[in-house]
C-alpha positions in Angstrom: -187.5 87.8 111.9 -190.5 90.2 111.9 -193.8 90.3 109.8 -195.4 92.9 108.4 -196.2 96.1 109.8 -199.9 96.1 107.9 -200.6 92.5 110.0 -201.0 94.2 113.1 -203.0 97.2 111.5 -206.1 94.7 111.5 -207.7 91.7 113.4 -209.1 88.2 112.2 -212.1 88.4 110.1 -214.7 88.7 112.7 -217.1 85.5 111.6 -214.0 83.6 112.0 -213.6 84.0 115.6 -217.5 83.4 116.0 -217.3 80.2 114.5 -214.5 79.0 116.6 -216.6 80.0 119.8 -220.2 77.9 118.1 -217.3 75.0 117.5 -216.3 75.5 121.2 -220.2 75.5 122.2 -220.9 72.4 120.4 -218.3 70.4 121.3 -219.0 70.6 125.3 -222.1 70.5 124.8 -222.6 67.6 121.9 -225.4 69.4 120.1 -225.6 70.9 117.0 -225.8 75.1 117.2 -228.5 75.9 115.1 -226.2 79.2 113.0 -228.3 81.6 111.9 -224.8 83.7 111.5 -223.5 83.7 108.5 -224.8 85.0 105.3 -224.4 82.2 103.1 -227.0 81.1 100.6 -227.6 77.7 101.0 -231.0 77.3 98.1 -229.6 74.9 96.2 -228.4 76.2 92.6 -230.5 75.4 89.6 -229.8 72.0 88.7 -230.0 73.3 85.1 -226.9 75.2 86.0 -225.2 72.2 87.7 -225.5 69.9 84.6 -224.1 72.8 82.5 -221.1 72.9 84.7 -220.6 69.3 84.3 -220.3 70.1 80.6 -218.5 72.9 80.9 -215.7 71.3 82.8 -215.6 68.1 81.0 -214.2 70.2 77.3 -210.7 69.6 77.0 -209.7 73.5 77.7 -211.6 73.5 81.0 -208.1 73.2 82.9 -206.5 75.8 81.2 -205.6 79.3 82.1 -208.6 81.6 81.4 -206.6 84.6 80.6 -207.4 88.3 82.1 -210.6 89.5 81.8 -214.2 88.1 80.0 -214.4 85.6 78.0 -216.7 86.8 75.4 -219.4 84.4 76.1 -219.4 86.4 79.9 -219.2 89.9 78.2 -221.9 89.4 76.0 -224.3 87.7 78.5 -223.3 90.5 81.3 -224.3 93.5 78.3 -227.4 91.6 77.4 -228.4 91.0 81.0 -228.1 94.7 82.2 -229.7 95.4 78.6 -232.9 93.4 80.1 -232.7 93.6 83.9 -231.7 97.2 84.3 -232.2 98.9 81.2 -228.3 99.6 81.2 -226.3 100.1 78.0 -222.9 98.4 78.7 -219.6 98.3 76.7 -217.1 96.0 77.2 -214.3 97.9 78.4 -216.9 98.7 81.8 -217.1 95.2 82.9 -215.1 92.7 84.7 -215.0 89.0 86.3 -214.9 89.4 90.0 -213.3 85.8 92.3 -216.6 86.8 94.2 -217.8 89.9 95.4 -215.6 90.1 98.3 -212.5 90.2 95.3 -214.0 93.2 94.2 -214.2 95.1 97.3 -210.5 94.3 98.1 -209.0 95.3 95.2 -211.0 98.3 94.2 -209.7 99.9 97.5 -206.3 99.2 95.9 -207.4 100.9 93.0 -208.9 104.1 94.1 -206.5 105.0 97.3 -203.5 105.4 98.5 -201.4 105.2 101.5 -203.2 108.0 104.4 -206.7 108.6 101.7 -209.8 108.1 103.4 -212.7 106.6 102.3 -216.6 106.7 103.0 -217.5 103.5 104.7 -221.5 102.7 106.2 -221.8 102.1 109.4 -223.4 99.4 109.9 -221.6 98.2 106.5 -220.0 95.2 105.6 -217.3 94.8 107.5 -214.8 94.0 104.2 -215.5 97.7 102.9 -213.4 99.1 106.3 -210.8 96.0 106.7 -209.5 96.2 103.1 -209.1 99.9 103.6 -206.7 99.6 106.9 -205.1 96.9 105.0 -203.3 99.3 102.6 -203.3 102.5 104.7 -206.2 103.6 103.7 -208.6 105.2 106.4 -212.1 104.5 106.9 -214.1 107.5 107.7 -217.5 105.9 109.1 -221.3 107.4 108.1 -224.0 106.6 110.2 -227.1 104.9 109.2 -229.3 104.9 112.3 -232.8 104.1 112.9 -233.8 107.8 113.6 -233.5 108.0 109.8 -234.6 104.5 108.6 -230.9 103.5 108.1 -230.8 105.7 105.1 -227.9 107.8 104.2 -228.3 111.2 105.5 -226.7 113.6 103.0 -226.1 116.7 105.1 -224.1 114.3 107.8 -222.3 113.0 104.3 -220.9 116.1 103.4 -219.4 116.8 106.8 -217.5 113.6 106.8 -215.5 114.8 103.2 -212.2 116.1 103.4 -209.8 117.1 100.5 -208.5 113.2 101.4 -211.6 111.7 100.9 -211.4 109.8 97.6 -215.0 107.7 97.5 -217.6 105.8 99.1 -219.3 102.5 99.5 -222.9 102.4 98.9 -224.8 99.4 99.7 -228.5 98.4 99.2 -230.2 96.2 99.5 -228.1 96.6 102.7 -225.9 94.1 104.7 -226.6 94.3 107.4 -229.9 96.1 108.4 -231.6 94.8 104.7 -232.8 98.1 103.8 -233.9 98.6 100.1 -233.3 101.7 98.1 -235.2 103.4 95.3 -233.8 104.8 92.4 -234.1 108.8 92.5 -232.4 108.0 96.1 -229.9 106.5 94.2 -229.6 109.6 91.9 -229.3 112.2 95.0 -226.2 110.1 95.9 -224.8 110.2 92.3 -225.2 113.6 92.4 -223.6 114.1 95.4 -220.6 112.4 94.7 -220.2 114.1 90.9 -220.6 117.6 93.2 -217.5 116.6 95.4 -215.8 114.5 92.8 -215.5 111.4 95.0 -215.6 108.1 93.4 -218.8 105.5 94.2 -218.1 101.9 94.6 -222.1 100.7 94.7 -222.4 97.1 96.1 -225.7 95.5 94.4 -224.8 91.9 95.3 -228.2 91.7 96.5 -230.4 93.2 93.7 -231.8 89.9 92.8 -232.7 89.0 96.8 -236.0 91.3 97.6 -239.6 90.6 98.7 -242.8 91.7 98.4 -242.5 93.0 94.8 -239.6 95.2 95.5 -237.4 95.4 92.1 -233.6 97.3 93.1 -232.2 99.5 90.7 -228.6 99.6 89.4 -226.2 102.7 90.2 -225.8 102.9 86.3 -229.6 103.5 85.9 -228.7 106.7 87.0 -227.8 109.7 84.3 -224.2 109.8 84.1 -223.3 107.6 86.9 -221.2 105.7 85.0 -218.7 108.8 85.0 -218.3 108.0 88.8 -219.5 104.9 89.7 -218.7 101.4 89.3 -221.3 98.4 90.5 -220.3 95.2 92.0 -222.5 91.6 91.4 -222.6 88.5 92.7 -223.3 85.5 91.3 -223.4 83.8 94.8 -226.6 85.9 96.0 -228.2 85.8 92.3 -227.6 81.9 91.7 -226.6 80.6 94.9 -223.1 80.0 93.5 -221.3 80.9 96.7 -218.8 78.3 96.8 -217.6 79.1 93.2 -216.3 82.2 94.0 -218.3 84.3 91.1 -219.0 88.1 90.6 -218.4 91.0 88.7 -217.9 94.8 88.2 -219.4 97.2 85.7 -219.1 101.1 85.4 -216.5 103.6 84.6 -214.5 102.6 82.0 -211.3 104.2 83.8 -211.6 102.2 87.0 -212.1 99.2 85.5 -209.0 99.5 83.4 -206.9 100.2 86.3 -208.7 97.3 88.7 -207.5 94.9 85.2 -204.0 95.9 86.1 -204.2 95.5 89.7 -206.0 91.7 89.2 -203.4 90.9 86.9 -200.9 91.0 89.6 -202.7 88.6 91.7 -204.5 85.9 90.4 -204.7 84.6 86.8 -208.3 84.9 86.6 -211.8 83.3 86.6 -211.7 79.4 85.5 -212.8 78.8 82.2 -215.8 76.9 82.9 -217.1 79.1 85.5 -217.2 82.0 82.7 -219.1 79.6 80.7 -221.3 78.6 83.3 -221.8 82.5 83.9 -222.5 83.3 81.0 -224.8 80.0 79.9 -227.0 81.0 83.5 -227.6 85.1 82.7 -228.5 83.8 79.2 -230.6 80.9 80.3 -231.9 82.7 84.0 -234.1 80.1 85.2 -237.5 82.1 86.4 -239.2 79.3 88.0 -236.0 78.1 90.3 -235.4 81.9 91.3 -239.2 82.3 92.5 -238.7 79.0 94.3 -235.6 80.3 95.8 -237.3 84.1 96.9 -240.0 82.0 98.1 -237.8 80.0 100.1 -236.1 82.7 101.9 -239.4 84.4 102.5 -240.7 81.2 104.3 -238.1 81.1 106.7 -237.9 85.4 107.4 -241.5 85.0 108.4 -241.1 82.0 110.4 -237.8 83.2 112.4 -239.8 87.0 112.9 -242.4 84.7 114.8 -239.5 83.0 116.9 -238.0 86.2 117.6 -241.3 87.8 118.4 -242.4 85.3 120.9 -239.0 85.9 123.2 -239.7 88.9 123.2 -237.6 90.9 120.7 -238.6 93.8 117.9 -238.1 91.6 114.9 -239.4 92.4 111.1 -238.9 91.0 107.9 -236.8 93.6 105.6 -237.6 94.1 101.9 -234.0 93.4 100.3 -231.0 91.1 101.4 -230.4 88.0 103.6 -230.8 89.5 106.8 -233.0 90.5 109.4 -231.7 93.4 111.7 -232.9 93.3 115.1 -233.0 95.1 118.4 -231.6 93.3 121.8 -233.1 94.1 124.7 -232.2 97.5 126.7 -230.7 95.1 129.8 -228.2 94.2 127.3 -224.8 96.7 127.6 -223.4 95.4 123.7 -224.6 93.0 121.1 -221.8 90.9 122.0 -222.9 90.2 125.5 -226.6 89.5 124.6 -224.6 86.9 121.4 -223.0 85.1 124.0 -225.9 84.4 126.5 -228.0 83.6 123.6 -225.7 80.9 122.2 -225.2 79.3 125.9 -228.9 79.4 126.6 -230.7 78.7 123.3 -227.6 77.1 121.4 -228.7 79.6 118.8 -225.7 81.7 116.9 -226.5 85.4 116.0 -224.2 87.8 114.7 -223.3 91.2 116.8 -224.1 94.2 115.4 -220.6 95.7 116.6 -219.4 93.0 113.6 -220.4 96.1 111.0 -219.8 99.1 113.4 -220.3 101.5 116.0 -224.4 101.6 115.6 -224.7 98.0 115.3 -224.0 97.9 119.2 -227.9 97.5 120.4 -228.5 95.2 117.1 -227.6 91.5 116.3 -227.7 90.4 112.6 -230.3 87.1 111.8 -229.3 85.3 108.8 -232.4 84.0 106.8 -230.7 81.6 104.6 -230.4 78.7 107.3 -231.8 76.0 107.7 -234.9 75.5 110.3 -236.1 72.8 109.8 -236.0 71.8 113.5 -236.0 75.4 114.7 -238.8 74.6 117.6 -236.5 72.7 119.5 -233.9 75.6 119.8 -236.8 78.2 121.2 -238.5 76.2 123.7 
């Protein structure tokens, strides 16, 4: 009795394994590990929204299958909200309910590869974009973003990297992990790139509504005749703190989203009735005042964990876009797991290794901002 062959072609998720190691840490020691880890945003959602919900799931259809795609309430508020936030005419054939981001960047690797295809993958990136490739065959060829240039993409190294296999690439900003932001004719050099070697771009903008310090991101589809090779991927659980709901979507090429339809139709019966609703009730309704709160929030605690950081002794600054905070370890360090290790022993403090998204991420540990430090003293004396 064997498994699969594809099992062995990948490892746990890497946060999993971290966690067990802060439960491991926490139980011999009997305090609580103050996780600054894992990106999960933990502002409390509107309570506007929450009533809603309450509604939403108390009609006598709530427990019904939803069908496949938007319910027209969700295509409508989606068309009217990239109408306002991006300036983005939409259809409704170029859009999509996503089980949470994370559904999307599975499942569009289904759709655009095949068995022994390579695709373009960040590095340091979300680790998802490369494990859903290896999952199916699919190989990820890595692109650096390095400090040298500002953990930008560099164009010129791009167009070494494509091969008559290469069939597209996953653009990211505001970036997880390094939180870089991205402006929009940078945006349109990539477009054009991509039209010039006819690679499809898969353009993750889960965090477009998580930047500081007056910084607005753009949408791939602000770009002249992107959507003829691009397709965009949201998140509710960034833009509403809905993480546990399991909420996003997908907008671009009409072609792709077809074919993703399909491919989602195979494997789930879609997004729950109420949580359409409550999508669509919270683009229409987007509460201003709880969002500044939230941006607010996160800025708070960014500026008071760059202080923490600073005072050990390590090269920490607030980013402009994302959850994150990318940070250097110290040269005596040989790996960003090592220094993740002693750190959690010594401070009972859990970072994430850089190695999690890549190769470059080897002299960098990720620092969640959406944690709460509310007793964060304690951990750095």
């Amino acid at each position: 009795m064997k498994l699969s062959r594809r099992v062995n072609q990948f490892t746990e998720y890497a946060f999993s394994a971290l966690l067990k190691k802060k439960a491991e840490v926490e139980k011999k020691t009997g305090r609580k590990v103050l996780d600054l880890s894992i990106g999960s945003p933990d502002f409390p959602p509107s309570k506007i929204y929450i009533k809603k919900l309450k509604e939403f799931l108390d009609e006598k259809t709530s427990h019904l299958y939803p069908g496949y795609g938007a319910i027209p309430e969700l295509s409508k508020a989606l068309q009217n909200w990239y109408k306002k936030r991006f300036g983005v005419e939409l259809k409704g054939n170029e859009l999509y309910p996503l089980l949470g981001g994370k559904d999307g960047v599975s499942h569009l690797t289904f759709v655009l590869t095949d068995e022994g295809d390579e695709v373009l993958v960040p590095d340091p990136g979300y680790p998802a974009f490369s494990g859903s490739a290896i999952m199916i065959g699919t190989k990820p060829v890595l692109y650096d973003l390095t400090e040298k240039n500002d953990f930008m993409i560099d164009l010129n190294q791009l167009a070494k990297k494509i091969s008559k296999k290469t069939k597209f690439i996953w653009v990211n900003f505001p970036a997880n992990p390094t939180g870089q932001i991205i402006k929009l004719d940078e945006l349109g050099k990539i477009v054009n790139f991509c039209r010039k070697y006819k690679i499809w771009l898969v353009y993750d903008n889960a965090y477009s509504e998580i930047t500081f310090d007056n910084h607005i991101a753009p949408s791939i589809l602000q770009v002249k005749g992107a959507n003829k090779i691009a397709v965009e991927i949201g998140s509710f659980s960034k833009t509403l703190s809905f993480a546990g709901y399991r909420m996003g979507w997908v907008v671009g090429n009409d072609n792709v989203i077809k074919a993703l339809s399909r491919v989602k139709s195979q494997v789930d019966s879609g997004m729950s009735l109420a949580f359409q609703k409550l999508g669509a009730y919270s683009l229409n309704n987007y509460d201003v005042n709880w969002h500044k709160q939230m941006i607010e929030s996160y800025e708070q605690r960014a500026d008071i964990i760059v202080d923490y950081l600073k005072r050990i002794g390590l090269d920490a600054n607030k980013k402009l876009g994302s959850l994150y905070l990318w940070v250097r370890i110290p040269d005596s360090y040989k790996n960003s797991r090592t220094f993740v290790e002693d750190f959690l022993i010594k401070k009972q403090i859990l970072l994430a290794p850089g190695e999690f998204f890549g190769r470059n991420g080897k002299k960098y540990v990720r620092v969640s901002i959406c944690s709460n430090i509310n007793n964060i003293e304690e951990y750095f004396i």
